[in-house]
Wavefront OBJ file of the C-alpha trace (Angstrom):
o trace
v -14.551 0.630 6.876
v -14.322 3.976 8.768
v -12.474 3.105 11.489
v -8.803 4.727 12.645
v -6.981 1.702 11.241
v -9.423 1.215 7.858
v -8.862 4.742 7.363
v -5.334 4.839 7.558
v -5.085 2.086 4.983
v -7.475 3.588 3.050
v -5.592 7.484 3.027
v -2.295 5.713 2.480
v -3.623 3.760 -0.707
v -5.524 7.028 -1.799
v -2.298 8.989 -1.465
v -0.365 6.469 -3.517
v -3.346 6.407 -6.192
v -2.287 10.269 -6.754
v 1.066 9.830 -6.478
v 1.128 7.287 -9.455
v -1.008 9.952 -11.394
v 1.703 12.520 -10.929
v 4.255 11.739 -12.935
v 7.315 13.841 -10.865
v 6.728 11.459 -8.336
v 8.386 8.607 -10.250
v 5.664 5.904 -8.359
v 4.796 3.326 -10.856
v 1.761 1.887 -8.842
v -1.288 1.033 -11.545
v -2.591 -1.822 -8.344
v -2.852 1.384 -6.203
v -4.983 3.052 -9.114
v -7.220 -0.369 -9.669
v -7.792 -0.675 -5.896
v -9.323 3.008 -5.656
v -11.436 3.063 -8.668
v -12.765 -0.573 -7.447
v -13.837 0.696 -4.047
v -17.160 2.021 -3.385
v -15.333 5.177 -1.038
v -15.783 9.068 -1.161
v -12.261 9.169 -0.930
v -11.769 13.073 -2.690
v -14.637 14.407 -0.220
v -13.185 12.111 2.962
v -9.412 12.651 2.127
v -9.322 15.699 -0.039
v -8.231 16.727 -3.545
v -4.872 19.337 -3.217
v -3.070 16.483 -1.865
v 0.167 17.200 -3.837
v 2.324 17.274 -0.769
v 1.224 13.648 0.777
v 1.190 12.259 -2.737
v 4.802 12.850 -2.905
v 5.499 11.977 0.756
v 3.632 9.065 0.141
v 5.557 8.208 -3.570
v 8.931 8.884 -1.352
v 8.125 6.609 1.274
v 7.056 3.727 -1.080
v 9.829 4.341 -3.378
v 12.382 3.842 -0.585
v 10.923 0.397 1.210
v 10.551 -0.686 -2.657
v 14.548 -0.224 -2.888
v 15.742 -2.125 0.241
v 12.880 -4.965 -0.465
v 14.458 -4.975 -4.217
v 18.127 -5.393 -2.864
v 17.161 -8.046 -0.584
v 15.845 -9.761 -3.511
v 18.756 -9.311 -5.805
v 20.791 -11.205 -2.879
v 17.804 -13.830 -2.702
v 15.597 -14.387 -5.264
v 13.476 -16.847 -3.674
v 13.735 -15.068 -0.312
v 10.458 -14.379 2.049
v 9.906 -11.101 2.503
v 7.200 -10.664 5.672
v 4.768 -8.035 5.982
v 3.333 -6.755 8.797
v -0.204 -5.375 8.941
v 0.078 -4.805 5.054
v -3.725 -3.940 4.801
v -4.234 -1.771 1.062
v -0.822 -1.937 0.553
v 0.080 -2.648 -2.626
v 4.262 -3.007 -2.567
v 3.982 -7.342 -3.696
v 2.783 -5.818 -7.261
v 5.680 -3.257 -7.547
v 8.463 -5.380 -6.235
v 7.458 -9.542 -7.292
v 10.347 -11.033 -9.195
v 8.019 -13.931 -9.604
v 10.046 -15.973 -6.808
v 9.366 -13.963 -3.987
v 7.945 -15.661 -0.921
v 5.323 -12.942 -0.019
v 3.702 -13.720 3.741
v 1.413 -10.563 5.218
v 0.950 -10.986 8.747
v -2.356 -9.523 9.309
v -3.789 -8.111 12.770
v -7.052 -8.403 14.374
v -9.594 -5.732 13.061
v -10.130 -3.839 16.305
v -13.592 -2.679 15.426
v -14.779 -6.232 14.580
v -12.970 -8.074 17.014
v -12.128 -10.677 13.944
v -9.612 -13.356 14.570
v -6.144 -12.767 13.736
v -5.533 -13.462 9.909
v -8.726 -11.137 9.469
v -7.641 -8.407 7.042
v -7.677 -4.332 8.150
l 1 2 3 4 5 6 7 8 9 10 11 12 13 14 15 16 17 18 19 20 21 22 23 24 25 26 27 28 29 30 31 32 33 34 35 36 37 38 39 40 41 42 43 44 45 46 47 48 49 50 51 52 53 54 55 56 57 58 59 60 61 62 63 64 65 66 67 68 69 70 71 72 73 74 75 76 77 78 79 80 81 82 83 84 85 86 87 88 89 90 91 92 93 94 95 96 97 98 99 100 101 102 103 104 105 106 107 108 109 110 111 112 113 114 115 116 117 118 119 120
């Protein structure tokens, strides 16, 4: 998986992984964590280690979508919440109220030329 779009995925997850380890980012993410340490990826040598600043951009970012997913869900607890091209992400585990109707649309893996459904 070292494609443009694999890659993203992967830096965003790695940056969230660090974010979760720094604890002034406020990111409570342990499927972020799990996810890295279960794949077989050089992400420090690929990605970096004095990633402080993307960690928190990162933290920031996931912290806000969290919030207007989380309202959304106090108005409807059984609503659907649709993701688009969700890859690595890991937001279901940090926001599931256990009645959440989680759908990920996934796209085609460019490099593969997979059908649609066929995750990044």
């Amino acid at each position: 998986m070292t494609d443009t779009v694999g890659e993203t995925a992967l830096w965003t997850l790695y940056h969230r992984s660090l974010a979760v380890r720094d604890p002034e980012c406020g990111l409570a993410d342990p499927k972020a964590i799990e996810v890295v340490e279960a794949l077989d990826y050089p992400f420090a040598q690929r990605f970096g280690t004095d990633n402080r600043g993307w960690a928190r951009g990162m933290a920031v970012r996931a912290r806000c979508y969290d919030r207007e997913v989380r309202v959304f869900l106090a108005r409807h607890p059984r609503g659907t919440v649709v993701c688009l091209g969700e890859g690595l992400e890991t937001q279901f585990w940090r926001v599931d109220n256990g009645m959440v109707q989680w759908t990920p649309i996934r796209h085609p893996h460019p490099a593969s030329g997979g059908p649609a459904g066929a995750d990044c």
